[in-house]
DSSP file (Angstrom, degrees, kcal/mol; ACC not computed):
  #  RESIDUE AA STRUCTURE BP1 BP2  ACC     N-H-->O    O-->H-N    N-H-->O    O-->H-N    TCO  KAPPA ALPHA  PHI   PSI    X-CA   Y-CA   Z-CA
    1    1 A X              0   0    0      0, 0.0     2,-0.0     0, 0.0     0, 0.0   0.000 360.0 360.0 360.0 132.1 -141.0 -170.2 -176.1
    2    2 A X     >  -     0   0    0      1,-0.1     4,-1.0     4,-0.0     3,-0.4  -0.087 360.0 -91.9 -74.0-168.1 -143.7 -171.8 -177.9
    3    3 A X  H  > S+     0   0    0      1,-0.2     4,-2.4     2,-0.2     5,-0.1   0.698 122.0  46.1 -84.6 -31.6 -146.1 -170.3 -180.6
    4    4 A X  H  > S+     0   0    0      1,-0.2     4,-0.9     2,-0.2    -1,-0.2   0.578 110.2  52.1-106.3   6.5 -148.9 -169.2 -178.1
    5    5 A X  H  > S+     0   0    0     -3,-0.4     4,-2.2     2,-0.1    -1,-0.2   0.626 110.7  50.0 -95.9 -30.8 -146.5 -167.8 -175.8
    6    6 A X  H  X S+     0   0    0     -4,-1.0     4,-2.1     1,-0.2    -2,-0.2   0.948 115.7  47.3 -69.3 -33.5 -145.1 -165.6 -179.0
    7    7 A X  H  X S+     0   0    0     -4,-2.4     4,-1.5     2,-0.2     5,-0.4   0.925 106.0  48.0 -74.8 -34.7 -148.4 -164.6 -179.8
    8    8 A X  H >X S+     0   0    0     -4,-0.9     4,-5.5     2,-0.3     3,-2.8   0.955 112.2  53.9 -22.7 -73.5 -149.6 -163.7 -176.8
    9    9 A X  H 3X S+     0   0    0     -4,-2.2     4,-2.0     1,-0.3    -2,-0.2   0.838 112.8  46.8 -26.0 -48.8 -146.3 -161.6 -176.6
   10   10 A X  H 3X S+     0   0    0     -4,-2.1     4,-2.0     2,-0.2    -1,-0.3   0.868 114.9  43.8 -77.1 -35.6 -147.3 -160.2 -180.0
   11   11 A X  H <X S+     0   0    0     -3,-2.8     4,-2.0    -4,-1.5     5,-0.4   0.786 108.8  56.9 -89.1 -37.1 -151.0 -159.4 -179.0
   12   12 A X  H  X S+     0   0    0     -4,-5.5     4,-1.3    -5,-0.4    -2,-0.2   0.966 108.9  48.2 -70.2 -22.2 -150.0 -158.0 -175.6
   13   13 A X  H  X S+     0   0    0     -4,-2.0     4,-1.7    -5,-0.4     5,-0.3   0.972 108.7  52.4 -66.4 -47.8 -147.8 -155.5 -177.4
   14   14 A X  H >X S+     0   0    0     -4,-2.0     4,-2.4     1,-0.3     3,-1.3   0.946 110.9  48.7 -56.1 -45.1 -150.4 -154.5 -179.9
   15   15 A X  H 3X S+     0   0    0     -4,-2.0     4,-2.5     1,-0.3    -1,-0.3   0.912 110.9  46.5 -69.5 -42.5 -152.6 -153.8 -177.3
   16   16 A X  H 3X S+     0   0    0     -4,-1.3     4,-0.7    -5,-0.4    -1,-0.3   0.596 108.8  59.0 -83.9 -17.9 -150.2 -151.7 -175.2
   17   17 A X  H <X S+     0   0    0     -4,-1.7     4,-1.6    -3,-1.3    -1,-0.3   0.689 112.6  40.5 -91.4 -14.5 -149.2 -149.7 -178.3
   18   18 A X  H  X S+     0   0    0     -4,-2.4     4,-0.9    -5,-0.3    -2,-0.2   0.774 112.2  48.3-107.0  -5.4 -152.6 -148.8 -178.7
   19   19 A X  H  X S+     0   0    0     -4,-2.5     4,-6.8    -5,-0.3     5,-0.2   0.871 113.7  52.2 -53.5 -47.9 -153.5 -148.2 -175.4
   20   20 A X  H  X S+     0   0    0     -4,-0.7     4,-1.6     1,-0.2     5,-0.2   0.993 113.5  47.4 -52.1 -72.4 -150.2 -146.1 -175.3
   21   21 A X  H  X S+     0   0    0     -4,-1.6     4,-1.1     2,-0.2     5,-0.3   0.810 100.8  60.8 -24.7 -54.5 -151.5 -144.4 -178.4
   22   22 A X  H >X S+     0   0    0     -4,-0.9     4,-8.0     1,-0.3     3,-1.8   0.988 113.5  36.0 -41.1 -54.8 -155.1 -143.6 -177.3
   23   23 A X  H 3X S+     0   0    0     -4,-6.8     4,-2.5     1,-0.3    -1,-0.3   0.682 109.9  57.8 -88.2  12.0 -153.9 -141.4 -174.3
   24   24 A X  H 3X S+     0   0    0     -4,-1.6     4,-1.6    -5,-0.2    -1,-0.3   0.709 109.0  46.4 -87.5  -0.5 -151.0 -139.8 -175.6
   25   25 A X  H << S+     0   0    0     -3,-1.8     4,-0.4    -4,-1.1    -2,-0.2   0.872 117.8  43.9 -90.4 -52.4 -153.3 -138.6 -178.2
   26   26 A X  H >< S+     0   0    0     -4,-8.0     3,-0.9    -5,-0.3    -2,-0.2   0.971 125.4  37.8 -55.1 -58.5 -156.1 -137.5 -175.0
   27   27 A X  H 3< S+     0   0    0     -4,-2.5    -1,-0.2     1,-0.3    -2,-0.2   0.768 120.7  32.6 -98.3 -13.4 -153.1 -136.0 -173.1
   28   28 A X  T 3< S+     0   0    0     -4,-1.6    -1,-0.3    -3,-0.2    -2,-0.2  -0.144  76.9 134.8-115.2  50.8 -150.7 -134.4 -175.1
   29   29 A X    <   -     0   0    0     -3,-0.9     2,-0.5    -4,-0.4    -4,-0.1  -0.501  60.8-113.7 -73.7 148.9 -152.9 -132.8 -178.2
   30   30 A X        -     0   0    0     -2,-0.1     2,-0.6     1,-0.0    -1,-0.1  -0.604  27.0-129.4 -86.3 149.8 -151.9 -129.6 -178.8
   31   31 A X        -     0   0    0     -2,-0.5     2,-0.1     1,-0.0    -1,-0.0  -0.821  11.7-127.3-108.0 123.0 -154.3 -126.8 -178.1
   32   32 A X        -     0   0    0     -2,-0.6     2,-0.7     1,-0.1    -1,-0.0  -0.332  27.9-156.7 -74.8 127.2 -155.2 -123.9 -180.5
   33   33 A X        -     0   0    0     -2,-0.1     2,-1.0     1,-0.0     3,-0.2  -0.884  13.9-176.6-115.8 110.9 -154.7 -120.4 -178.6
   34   34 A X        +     0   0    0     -2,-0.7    -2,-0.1     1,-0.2    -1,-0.0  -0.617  27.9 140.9-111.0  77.6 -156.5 -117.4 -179.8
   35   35 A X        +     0   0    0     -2,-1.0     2,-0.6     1,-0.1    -1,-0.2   0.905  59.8  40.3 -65.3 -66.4 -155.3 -114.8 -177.8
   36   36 A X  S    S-     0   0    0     -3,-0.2     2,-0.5     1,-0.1     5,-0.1  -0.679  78.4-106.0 -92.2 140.4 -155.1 -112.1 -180.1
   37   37 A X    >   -     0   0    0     -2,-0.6     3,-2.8     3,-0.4    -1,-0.1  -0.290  25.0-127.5 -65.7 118.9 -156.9 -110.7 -182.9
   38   38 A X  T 3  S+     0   0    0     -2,-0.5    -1,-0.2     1,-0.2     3,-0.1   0.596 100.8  45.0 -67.7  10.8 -155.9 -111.0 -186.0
   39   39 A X  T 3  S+     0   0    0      1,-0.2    -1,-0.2     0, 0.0     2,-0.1  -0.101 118.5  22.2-113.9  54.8 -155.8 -107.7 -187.0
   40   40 A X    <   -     0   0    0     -3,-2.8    -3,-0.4    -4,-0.1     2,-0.3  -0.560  64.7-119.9 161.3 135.0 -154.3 -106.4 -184.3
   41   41 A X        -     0   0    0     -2,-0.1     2,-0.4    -5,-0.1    -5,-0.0  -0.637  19.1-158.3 -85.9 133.1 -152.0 -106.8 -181.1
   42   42 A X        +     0   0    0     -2,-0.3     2,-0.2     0, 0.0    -2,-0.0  -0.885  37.3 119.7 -99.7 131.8 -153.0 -106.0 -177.5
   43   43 A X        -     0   0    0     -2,-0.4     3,-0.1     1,-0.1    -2,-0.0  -0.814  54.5-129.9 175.1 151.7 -150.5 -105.3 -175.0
   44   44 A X  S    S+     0   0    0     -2,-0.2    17,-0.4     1,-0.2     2,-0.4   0.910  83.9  33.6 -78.5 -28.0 -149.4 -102.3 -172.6
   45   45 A X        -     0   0    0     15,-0.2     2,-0.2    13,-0.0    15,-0.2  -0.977  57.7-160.1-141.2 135.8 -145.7 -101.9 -173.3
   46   46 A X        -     0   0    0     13,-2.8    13,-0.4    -2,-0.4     2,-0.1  -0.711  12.4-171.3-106.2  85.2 -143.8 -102.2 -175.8
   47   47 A X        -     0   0    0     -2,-0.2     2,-0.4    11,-0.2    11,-0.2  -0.245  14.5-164.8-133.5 133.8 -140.0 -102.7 -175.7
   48   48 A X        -     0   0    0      9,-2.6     8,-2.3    -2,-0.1     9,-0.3  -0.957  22.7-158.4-133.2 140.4 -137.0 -102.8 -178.2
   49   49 A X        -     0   0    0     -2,-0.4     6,-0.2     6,-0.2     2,-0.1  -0.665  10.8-128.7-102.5 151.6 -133.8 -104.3 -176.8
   50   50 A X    >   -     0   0    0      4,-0.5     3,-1.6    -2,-0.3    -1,-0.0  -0.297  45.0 -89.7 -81.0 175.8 -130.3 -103.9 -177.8
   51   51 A X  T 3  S+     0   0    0      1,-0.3    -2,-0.0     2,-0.1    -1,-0.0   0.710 137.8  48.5 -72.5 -27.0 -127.8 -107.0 -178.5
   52   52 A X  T 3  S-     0   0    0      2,-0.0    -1,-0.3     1,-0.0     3,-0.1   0.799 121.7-114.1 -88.5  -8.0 -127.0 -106.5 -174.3
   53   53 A X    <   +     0   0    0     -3,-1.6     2,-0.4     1,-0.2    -2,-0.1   0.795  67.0 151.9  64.5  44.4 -131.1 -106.5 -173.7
   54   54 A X        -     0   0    0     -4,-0.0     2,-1.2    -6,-0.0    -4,-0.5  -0.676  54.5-112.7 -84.0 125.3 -130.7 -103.2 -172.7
   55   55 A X        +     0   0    0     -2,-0.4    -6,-0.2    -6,-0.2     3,-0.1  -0.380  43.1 166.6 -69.5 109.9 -133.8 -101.4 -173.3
   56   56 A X        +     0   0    0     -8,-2.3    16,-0.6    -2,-1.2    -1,-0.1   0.017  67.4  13.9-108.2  31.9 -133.4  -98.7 -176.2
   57   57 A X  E     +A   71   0A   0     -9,-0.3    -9,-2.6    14,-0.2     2,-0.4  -0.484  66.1 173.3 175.0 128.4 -136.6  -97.7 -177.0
   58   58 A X  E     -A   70   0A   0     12,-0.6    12,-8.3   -11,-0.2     2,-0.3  -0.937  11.0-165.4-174.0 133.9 -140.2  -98.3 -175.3
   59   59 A X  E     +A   69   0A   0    -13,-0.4   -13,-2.8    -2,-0.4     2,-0.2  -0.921  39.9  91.7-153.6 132.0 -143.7  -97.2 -175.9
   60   60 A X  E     -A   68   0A   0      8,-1.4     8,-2.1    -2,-0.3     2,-0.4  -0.798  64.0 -49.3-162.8-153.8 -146.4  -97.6 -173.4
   61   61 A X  E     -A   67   0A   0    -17,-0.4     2,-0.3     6,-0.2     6,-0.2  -0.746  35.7-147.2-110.4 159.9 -148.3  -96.5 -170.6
   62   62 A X    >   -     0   0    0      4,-1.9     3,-2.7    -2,-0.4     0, 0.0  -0.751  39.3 -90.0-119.4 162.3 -147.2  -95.1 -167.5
   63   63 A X  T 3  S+     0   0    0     -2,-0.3     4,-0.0     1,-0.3    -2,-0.0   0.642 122.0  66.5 -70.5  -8.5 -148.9  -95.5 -164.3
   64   64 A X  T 3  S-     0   0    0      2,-0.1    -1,-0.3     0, 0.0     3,-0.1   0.777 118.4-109.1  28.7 -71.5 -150.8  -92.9 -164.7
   65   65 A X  S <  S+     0   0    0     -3,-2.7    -2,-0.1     1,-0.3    -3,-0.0  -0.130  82.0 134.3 128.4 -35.8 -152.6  -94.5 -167.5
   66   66 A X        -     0   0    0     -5,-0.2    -4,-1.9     1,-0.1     2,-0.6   0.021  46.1-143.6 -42.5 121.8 -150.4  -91.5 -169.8
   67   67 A X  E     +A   61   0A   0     -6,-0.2     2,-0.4    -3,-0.1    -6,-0.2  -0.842  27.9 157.2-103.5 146.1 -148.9  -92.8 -172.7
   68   68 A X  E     -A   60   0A   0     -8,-2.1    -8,-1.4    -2,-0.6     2,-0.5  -0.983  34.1-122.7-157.3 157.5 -145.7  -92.0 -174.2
   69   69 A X  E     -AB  59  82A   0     13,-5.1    13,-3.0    -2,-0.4     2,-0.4  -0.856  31.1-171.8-112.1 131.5 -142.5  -93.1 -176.7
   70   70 A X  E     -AB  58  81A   0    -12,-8.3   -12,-0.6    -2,-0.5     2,-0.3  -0.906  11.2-177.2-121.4 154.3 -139.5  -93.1 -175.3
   71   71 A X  E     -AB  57  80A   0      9,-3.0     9,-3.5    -2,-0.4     2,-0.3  -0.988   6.7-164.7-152.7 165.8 -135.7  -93.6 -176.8
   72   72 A X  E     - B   0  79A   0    -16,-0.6     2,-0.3     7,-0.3     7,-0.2  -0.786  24.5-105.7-151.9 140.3 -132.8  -93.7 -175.2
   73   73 A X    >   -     0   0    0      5,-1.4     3,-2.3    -2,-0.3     5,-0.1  -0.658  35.3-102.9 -96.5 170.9 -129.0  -93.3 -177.0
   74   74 A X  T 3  S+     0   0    0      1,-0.3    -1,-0.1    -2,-0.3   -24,-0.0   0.662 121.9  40.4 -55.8 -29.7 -126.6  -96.0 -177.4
   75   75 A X  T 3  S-     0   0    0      0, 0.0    -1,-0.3     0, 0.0    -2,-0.0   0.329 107.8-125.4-110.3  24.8 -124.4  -95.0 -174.5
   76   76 A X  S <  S+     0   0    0     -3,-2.3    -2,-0.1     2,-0.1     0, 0.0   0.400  79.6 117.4  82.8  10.4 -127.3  -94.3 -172.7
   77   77 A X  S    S+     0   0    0     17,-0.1    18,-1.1    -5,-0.0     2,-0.4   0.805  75.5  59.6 -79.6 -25.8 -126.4  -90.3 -171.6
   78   78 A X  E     - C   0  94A   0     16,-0.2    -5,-1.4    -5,-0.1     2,-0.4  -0.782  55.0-179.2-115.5 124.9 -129.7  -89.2 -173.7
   79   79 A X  E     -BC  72  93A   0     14,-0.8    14,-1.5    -2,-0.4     2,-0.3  -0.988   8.9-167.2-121.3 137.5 -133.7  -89.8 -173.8
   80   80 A X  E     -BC  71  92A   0     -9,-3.5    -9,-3.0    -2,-0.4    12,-0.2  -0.943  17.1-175.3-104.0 142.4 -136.0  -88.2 -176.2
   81   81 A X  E     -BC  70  91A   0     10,-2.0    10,-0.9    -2,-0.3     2,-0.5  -0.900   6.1-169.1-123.5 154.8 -139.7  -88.9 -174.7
   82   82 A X  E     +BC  69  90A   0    -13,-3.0   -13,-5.1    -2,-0.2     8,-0.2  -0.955  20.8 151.5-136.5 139.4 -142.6  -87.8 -176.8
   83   83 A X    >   -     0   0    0      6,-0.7     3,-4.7     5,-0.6     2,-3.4  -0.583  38.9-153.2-167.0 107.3 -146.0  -87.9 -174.9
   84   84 A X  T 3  S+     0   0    0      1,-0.3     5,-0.1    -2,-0.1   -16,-0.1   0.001  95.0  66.7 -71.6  47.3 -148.9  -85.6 -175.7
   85   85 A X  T 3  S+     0   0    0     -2,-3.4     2,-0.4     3,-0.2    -1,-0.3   0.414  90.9  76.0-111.9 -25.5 -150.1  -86.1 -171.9
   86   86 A X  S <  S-     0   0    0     -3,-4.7    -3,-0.2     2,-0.2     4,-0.1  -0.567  83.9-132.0 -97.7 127.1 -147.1  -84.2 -170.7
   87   87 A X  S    S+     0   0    0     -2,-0.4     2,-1.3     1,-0.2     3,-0.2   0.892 109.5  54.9 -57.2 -18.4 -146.8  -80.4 -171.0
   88   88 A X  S    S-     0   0    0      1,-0.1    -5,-0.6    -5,-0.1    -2,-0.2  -0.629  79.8-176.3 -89.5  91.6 -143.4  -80.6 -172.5
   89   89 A X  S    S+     0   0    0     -2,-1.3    -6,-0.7    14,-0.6     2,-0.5   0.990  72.1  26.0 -67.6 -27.9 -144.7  -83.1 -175.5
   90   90 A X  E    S+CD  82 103A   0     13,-2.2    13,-4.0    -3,-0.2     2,-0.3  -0.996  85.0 146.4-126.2 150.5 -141.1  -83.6 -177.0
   91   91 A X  E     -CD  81 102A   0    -10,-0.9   -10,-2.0    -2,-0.5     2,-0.5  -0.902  35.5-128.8-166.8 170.3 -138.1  -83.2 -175.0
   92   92 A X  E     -C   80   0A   0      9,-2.5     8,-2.0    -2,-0.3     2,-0.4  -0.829  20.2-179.5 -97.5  74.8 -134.7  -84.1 -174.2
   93   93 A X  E     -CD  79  99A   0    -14,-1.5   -14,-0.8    -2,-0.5     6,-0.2  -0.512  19.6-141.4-136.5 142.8 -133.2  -85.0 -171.3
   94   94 A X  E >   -C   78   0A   0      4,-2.2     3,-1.1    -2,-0.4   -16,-0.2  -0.185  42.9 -94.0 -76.2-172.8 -129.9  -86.0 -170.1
   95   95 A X  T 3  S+     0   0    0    -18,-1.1    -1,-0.1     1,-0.3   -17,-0.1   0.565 117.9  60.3 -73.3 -12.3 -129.2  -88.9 -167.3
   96   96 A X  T 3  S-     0   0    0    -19,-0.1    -1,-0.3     2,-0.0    -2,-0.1   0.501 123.6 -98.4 -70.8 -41.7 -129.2  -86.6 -164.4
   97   97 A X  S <  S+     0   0    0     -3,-1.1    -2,-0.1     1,-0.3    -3,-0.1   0.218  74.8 141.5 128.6 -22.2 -132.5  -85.4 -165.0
   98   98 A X        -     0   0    0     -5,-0.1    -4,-2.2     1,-0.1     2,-0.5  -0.243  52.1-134.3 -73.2 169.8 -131.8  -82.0 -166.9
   99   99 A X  E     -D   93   0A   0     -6,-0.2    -6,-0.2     1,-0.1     3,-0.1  -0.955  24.7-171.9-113.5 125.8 -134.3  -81.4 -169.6
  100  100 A X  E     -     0   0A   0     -8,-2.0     2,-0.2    -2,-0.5    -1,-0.1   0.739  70.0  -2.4 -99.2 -27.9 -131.7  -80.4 -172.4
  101  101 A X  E    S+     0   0A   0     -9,-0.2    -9,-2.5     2,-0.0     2,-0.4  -0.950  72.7 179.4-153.3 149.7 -134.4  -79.1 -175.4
  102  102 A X  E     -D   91   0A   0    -11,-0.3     2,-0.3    -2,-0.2   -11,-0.3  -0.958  11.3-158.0-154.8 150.0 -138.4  -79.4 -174.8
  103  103 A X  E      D   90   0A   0    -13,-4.0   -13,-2.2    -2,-0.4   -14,-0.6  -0.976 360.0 360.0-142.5 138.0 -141.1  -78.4 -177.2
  104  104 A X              0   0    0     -2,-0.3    -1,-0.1   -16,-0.2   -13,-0.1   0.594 360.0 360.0 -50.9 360.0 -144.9  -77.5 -176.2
């Protein structure tokens, strides 16, 4: 190769690494998201999961629009719900559906 064919070489690279540059800076920038406020979270439901991502505990809204906290025991036989929409506000109820202790 001669000298004006290495430089070339050498100027067509610079160019193409700053071409390269330009738009990866235009296409990939990252973009700032301000979804939430900061002092304070929006969201309907809220869920905590066990190790299997089983849910064992959940406060939200119900379709209804009623909100309530629910938890659930480890082998899953028990829920306590508490929700001051519902005439029973705390109670207890076993998987089957019977309500085992309930308080107004």
């Amino acid at each position: 190769m001669t000298k004006k064919q290495i430089f070339l070489l050498y100027v067509a690279a610079f160019l193409g690494g700053m071409v390269g540059a330009i738009l990866s800076a235009q296409l990939f920038v990252p973009v700032s998201v301000n979804a939430q406020n900061p002092n304070g979270i929006h969201a309907e439901e809220f869920l905590l999961l066990d190790t299997k991502g089983k849910a064992r505990a959940g406060l939200g809204l119900d379709a209804n629009g009623e909100v309530g906290l629910v938890l659930r025991s480890k082998d899953g036989t028990r829920t306590l719900t508490l929700s001051p929409d519902d005439p029973s506000v705390i109670k207890v109820v076993e998987r089957g559906g019977r309500v085992l202790w309930g308080a107004p």
